[in-house]
N, C-alpha and C positions, 0 to 999 in steps of 0.2 A: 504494500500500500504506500511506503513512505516513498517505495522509487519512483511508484505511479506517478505521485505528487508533486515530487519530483522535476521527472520529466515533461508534466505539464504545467510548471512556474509558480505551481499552488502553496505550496510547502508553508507559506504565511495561513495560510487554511488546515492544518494539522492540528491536532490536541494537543495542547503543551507538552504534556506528558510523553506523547511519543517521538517528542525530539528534542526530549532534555537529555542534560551528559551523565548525570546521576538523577536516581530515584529516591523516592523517600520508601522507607519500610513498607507505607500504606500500597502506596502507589506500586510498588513490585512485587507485594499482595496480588492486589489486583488483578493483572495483568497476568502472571502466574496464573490462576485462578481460570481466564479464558484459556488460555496454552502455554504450554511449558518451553513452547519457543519462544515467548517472550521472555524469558530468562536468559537467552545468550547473552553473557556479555555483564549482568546484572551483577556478580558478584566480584568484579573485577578490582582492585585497590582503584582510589582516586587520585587523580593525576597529581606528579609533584610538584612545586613552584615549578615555572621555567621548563617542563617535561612536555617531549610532544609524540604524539603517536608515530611511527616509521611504518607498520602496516600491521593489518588486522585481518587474522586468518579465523573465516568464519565456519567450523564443523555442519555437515550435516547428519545431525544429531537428533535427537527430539527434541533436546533442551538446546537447537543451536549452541554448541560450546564452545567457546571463542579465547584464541590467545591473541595476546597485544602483546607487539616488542614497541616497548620507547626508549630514547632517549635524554639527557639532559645535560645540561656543561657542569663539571663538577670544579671545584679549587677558582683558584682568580689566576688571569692571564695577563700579565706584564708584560705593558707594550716592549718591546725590541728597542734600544738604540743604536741605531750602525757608527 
């Protein structure tokens, strides 16, 4: 549904809910509750400062199960003087 949406510009026409980045307990209740494919994804940690997704390998599963590799800069980087 979300790519339908998607791909026809609509995606401002979505439920919050299913194009937020994290859930609230009630809300992945719920949703759980219609299918257990809504779960992919759901129990994943939340992002670190500064941390970005590099790609998201989506199972076909029943509970879609999903690994995420990210990224993020760790330490401080001291400009160089030549």
């Amino acid at each position: 549904m979300i790519r339908d949406f998607y791909e026809q510009g609509r995606l401002d026409q979505l439920v919050p809910v299913l194009a937020a980045d994290e859930l609230s307990d009630e809300d992945r209740e719920g949703l759980g509750a219609i299918h257990p494919s809504f779960m992919g994804g759901e129990y994943l940690p939340g992002y670190r400062r500064n941390e970005v997704e590099i790609v998201r390998i989506e199972l076909d599963s029943t509970t879609s199960d999903v690994i995420s590799l990210r990224a993020r800069p760790i330490g401080r980087k001291r400009p160089r003087i030549a």
